[in-house]
C-alpha positions in Angstrom: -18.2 15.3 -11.5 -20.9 13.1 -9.4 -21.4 12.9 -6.0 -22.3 9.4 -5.9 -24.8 9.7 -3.0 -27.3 6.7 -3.6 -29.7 6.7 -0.5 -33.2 8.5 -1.1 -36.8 9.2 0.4 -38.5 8.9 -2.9 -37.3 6.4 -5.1 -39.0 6.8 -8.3 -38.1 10.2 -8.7 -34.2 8.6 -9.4 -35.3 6.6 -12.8 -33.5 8.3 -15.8 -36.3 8.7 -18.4 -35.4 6.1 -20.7 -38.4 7.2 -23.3 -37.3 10.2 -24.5 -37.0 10.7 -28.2 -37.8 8.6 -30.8 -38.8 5.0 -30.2 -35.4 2.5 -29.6 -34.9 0.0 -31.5 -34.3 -3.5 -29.4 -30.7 -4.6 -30.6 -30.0 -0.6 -29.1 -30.8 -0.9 -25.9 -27.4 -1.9 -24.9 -25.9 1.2 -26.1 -28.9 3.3 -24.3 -28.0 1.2 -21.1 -24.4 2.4 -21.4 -25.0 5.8 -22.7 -26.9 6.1 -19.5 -24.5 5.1 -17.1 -21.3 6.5 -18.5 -22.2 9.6 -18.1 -23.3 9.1 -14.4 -27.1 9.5 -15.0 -27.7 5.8 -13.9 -26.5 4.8 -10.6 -27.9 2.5 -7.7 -30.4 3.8 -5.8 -31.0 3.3 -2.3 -33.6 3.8 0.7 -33.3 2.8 4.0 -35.7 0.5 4.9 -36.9 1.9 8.7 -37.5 5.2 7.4 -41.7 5.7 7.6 -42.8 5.1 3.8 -39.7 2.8 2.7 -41.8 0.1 1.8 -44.4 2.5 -0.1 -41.6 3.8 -1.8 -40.1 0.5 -2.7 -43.5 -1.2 -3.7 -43.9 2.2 -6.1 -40.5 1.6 -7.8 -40.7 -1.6 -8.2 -43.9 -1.4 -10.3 -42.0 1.4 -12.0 -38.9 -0.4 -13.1 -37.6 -4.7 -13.8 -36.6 -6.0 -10.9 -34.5 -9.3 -10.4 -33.9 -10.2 -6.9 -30.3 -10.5 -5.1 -29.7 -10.8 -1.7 -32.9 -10.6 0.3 -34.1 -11.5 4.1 -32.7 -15.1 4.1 -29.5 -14.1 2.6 -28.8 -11.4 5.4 -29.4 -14.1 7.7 -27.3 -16.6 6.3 -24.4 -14.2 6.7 -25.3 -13.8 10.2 -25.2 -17.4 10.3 -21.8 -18.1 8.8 -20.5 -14.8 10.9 -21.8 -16.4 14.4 -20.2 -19.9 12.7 -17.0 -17.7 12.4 -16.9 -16.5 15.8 -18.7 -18.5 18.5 -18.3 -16.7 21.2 -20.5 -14.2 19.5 -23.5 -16.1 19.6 -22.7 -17.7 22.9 -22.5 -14.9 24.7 -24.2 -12.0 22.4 -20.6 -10.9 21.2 -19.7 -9.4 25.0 -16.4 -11.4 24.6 -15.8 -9.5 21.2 -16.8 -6.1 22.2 -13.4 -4.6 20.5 -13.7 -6.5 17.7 -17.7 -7.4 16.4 -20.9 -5.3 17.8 -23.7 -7.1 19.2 -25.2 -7.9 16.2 -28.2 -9.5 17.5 -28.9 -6.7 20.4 -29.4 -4.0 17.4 -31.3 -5.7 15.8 -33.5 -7.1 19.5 -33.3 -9.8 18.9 -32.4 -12.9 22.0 -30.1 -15.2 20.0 -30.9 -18.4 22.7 -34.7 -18.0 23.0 -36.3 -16.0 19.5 -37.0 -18.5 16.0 -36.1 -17.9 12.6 -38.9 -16.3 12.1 -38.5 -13.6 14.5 -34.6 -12.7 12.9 -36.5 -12.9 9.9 -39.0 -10.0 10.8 -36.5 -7.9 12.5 -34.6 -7.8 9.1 -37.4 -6.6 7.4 -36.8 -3.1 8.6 -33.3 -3.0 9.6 -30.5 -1.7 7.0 -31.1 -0.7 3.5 -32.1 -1.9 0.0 -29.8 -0.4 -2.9 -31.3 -1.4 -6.4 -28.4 -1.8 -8.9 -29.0 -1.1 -12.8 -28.2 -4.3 -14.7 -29.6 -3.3 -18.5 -32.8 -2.1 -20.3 -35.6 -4.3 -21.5 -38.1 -3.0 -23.5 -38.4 0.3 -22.3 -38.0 -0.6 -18.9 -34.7 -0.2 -16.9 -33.5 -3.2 -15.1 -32.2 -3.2 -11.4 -31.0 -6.0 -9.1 -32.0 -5.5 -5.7 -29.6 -6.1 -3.4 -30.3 -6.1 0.6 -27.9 -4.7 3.0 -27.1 -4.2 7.0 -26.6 -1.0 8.6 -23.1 0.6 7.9 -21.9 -0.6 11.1 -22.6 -4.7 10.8 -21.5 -4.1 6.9 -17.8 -3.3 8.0 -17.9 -5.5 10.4 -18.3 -8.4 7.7 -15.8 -6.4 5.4 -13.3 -7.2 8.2 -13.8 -10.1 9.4 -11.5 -12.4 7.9 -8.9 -10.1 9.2 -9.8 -10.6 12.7 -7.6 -8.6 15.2 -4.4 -8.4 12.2 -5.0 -5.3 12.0 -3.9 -2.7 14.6 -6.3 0.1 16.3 -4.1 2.6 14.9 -4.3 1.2 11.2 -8.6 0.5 11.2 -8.2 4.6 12.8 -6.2 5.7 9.4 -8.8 3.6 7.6 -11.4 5.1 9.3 -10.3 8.5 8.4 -9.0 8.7 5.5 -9.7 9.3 1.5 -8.4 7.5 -1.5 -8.2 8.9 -4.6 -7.5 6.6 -7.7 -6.6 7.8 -11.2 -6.7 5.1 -13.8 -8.5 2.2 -13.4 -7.2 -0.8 -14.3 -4.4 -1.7 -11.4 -5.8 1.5 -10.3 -9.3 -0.5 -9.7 -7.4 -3.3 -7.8 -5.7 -0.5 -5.2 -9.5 0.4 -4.9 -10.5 -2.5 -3.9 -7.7 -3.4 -1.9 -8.6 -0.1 -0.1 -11.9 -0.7 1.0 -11.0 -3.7 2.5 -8.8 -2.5 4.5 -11.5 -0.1 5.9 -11.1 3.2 3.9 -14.6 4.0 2.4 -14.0 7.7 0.9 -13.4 7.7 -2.8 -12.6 9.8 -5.7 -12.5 7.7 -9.1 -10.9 9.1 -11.8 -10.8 7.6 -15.5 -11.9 8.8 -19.3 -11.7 5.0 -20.3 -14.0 2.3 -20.9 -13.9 -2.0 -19.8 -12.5 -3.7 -22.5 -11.7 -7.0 -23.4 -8.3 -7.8 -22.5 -8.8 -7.0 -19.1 -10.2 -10.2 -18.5 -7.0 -11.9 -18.2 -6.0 -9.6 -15.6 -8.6 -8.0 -13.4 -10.9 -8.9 -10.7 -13.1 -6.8 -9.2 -12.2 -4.1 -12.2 -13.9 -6.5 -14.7 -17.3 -7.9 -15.8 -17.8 -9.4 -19.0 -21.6 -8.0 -19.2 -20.3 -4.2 -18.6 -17.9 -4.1 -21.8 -18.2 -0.7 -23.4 -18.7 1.1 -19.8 -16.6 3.9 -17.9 -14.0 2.1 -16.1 -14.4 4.9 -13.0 -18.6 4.7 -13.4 -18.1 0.5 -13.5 -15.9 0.3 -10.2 -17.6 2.9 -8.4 -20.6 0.6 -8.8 -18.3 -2.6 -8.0 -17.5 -0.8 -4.6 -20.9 0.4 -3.6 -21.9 -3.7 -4.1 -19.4 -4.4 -1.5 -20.1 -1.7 0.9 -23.3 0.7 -0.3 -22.1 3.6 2.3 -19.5 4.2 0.8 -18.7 7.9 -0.5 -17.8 8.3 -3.7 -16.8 11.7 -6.0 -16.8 10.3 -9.5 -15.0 11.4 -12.7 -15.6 9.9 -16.1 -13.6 12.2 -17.8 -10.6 11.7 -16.0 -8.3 14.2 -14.3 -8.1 16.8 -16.9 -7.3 20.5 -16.3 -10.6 22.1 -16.1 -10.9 19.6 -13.3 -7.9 18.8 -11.3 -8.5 20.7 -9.0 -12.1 19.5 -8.0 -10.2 16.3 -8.1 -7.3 16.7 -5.7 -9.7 18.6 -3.1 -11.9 16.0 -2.0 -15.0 17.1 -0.3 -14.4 15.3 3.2 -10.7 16.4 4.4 -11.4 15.3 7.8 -10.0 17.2 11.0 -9.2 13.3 12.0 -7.1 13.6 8.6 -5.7 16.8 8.9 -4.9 16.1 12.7 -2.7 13.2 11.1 -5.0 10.0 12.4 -6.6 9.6 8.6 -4.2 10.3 4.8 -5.0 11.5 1.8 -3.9 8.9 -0.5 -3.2 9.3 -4.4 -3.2 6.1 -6.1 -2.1 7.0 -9.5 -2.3 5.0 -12.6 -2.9 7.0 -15.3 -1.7 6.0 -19.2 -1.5 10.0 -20.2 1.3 12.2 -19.2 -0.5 15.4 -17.9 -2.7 12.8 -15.4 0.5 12.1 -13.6 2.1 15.0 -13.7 -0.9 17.5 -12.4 -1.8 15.2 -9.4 1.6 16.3 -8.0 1.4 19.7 -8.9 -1.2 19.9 -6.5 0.0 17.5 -4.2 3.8 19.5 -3.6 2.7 23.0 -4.3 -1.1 23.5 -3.6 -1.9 20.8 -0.8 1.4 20.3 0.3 1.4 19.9 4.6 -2.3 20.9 5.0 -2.8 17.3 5.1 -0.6 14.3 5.9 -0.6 12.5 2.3 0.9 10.2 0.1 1.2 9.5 -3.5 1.8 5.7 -4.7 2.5 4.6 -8.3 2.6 0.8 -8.8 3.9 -0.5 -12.4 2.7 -4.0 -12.8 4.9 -5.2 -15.7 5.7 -8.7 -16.7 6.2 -10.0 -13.2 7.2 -7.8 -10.9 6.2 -4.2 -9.7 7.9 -1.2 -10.1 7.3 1.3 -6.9 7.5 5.1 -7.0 5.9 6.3 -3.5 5.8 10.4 -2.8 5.6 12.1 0.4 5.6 15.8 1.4 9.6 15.1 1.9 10.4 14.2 -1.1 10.9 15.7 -4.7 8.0 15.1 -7.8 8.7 12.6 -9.5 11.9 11.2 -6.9 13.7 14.4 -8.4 14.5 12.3 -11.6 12.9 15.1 -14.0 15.0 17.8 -12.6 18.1 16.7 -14.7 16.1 17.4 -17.9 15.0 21.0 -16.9 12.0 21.2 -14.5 11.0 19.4 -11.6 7.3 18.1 -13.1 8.7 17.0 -16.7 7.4 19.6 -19.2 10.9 19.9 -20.3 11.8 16.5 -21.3 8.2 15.8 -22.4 8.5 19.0 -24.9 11.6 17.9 -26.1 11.4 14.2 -26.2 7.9 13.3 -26.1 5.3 12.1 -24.1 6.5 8.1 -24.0 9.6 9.4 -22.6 7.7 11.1 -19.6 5.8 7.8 -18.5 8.9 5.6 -18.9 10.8 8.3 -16.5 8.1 8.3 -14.1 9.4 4.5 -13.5 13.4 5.1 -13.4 13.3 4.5 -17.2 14.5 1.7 -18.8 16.5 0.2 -15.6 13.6 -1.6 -14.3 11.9 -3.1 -17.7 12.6 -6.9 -17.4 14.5 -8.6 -20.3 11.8 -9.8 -22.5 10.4 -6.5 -22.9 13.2 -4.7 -23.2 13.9 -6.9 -26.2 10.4 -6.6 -27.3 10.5 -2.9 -26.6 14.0 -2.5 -28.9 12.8 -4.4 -31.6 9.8 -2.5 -32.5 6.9 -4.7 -31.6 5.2 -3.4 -28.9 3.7 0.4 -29.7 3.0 2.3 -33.0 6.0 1.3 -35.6 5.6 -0.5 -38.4 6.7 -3.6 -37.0 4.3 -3.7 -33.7 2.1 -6.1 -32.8 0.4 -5.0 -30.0 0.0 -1.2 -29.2 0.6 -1.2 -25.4 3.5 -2.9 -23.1 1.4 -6.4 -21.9 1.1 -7.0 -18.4 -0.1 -9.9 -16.3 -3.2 -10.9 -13.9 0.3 -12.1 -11.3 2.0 -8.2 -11.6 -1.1 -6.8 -11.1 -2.5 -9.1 -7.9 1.5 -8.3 -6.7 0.9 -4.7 -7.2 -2.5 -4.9 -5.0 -0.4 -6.7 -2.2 2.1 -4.1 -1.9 -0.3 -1.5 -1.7 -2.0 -2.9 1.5 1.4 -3.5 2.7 2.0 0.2 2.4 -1.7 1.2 4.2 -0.5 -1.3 7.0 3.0 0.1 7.7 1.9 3.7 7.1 -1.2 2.9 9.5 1.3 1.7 12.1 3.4 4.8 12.1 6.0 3.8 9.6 6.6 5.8 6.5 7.4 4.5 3.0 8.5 6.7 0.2 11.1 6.0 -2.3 11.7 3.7 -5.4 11.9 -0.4 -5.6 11.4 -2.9 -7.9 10.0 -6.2 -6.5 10.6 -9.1 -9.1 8.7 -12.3 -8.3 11.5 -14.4 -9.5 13.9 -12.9 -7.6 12.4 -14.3 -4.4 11.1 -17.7 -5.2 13.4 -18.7 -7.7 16.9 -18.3 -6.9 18.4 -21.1 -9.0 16.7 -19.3 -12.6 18.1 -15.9 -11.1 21.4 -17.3 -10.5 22.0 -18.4 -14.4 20.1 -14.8 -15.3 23.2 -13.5 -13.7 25.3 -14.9 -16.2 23.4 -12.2 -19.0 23.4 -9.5 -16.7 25.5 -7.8 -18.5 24.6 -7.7 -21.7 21.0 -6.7 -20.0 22.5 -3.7 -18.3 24.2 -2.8 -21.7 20.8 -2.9 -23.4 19.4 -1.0 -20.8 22.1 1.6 -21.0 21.2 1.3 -24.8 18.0 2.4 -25.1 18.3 4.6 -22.1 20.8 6.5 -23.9 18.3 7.0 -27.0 15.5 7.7 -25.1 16.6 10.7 -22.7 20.6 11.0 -23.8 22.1 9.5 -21.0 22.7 5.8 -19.7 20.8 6.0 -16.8 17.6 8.5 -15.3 17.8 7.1 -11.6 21.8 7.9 -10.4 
């Protein structure tokens, strides 16, 4: 595990020593670059910039180390800028009309918005907030960081929120506020991160053994970057988060959940008395592709954890298009109480006995909720590892996934309202925006329920997992 803490005193003490051992050959440089940062030795670093030697420090490191710039001075204040554009009444009045909703930005930083010059913002930003340096790649010998200048934690969430102006309840920004996501597997699992912070929660645990590859262009966002191919996917979002908010605190885990860890992982460093009082949650976002990384998360969850904290457990399936919802709750049985019926409430049973693809397809009600063309994708052998496949996963789309991302900030603003969702549903895009298509679909139902039924029955030796 890392503790991704990236604010220091001394910078130059951070830089991995990229010279050790024999001389590397140019066209290597990428895979030292990667070697690097997968295994967490190469993360941003940060100073804050009114600490007494910041700018020694910075002026050392940057002699020390590439250095292309990012956001600097004029960029912070062009945020202000389009902020104040946002919401007049800020600058009119020095935000005393927005006191609930935006601090006075310009009093922090003393600055008179009607009466002080550009010039004067300008200075005042040169020691307020921080500057994080983000690696980017290795030239030469020398590592390469983007330097990317921030606000204090405060103004940063303010920006993070303000598109959202006043949608969002005091009770929900409190949740936010208070509580701790933890997200294992990071492909949709990267989307529920992001979806996350922007709703305010900036305490993170990212769990995932696997690396950015190609296919995920066609279906990521922030979980994506062309240039970071070959990296960890929990190393790569961490550093896609701390871009968006810097302060953010973040226990990392390339490896994944795995059992030597699990626990480390389900026993975050920060359970907050806000959290355990029942303001903040602990929230599982798992999205894992291996059978014992859904099954341990709730082991720990319902019989370690179980009402020390108030926490929930969400699984989002984005397949084809729509999203298939499994959300746990201390209240409610592993798994929705499906695996019971095979032997054991957490699925070693049926896993021993029918393997490990039957486990994952349980997790989601089975075969009942696989749309039609997979199903006959799935029954004819080409999808998986038969001699007739032609691609070795199920497919999924960039409009299952963006659905799945929705629902999840649905479920953070009804929980964070005092509403509870737990439970199983499967949210087809077709079914609400185009009725007429559903309505001849009706006319096959049957024969799809009978296929279902099918391959239900040959998969766990009954017709159907869910009732």
């Amino acid at each position: 595990m890392a503790k991704v803490d990236i604010f220091r005193e001394e910078l130059t003490e951070q830089i991995p020593d990229s010279e050790s051992g024999p001389p590397i050959a140019e066209t290597d440089t990428k895979k030292l670059f990667l070697k690097m940062f997968n295994s967490g030795g190469l993360l941003p670093i940060g100073i804050k910039v009114d600490t007494p030697r910041a700018q020694q420090e910075m002026a050392k490191f940057e002699k020390t180390v590439m250095v292309l710039d990012g956001k600097n001075e004029e960029g912070m204040l062009e945020a202000l800028r389009s902020l104040y554009k946002r919401f007049p009444k800020l600058a009119e009045e020095l935000g005393l009309q927005c006191s609930n909703d935006l601090i006075n930005i310009a009093q922090e930083l003393g600055i008179n918005v009607k009466q002080d010059a550009e010039e004067d913002w300008l200075q005042a930003l040169k020691s307020h907030g921080s500057a994080v340096y983000f690696p980017t790649g290795v030239i030469g010998e020398k590592i390469v960081f983007e330097k990317m200048r921030y606000f204090s934690p405060e103004i940063e969430r303010v920006i993070l929120h303000a598109s959202e102006w006043r949608l969002a309840s005091e009770s929900e920004r409190a949740m936010a506020d208070n509580s701790h996501l933890i997200s294992i597997g990071l492909s949709v699992g990267s989307e529920l991160a992001h979806a996350a912070l922007l709703k305010g929660i900036t305490s993170f645990t990212l769990a995932d053994p696997g690396i950015l590859h190609a296919d995920l262009k066609g279906r990521l966002g922030l979980g994506y970057d062309e240039r970071w191919l070959g990296a960890n996917k929990a190393a790569f979002v961490a550093l896609q988060i701390l871009r968006l908010y810097p302060y953010a605190i973040i226990d990392l885990f390339p490896d994944g959940i795995i059992p030597s860890n699990v626990s480390q992982v389900m026993n975050p460093h920060n359970l907050t008395a806000e959290m355990i009082s029942g303001e903040g949650r602990l929230l599982v976002a798992e999205e894992a592709d291996a059978w014992d990384a859904k099954k341990s998360p709730r082991e720990q969850l319902h019989t370690v954890i179980k009402d020390i904290v108030p926490w929930l457990l969400v699984t989002l399936g984005d397949v084809e298009n729509r999203v298939v919802g499994v959300v746990e709750d201390v209240s409610t049985l592993p798994f929705q109480g499906w695996m019971e019926q095979f032997g054991d409430p957490f699925g070693d049973q049926l896993v021993q006995n029918k393997g490990e693809l039957a486990g994952l397809l349980a997790v989601v009600g089975g075969f009942e909720s696989i749309p039609l063309r997979l199903l006959q994708l799935l029954a004819d052998g080409e999808i998986g590892g038969g001699p007739n496949a032609e691609i070795s996963r199920v497919p999924q789309s960039r409009e299952a996934t963006l659905l799945a991302s929705a629902i999840f900030l649905g479920i953070l603003r009804i929980v964070g309202n005092g509403g509870e969702v737990n439970g199983f549903f499967n949210l087809d895009v077709d079914a609400t925006i185009d009725a007429h298509r559903m309505n001849d679909a009706a006319k096959n139902r049957q024969a799809i329920k009978t296929l279902r039924k099918k391959m239900n029955q040959e998969v766990f030796g009954k017709p159907s997992i869910t009732g």
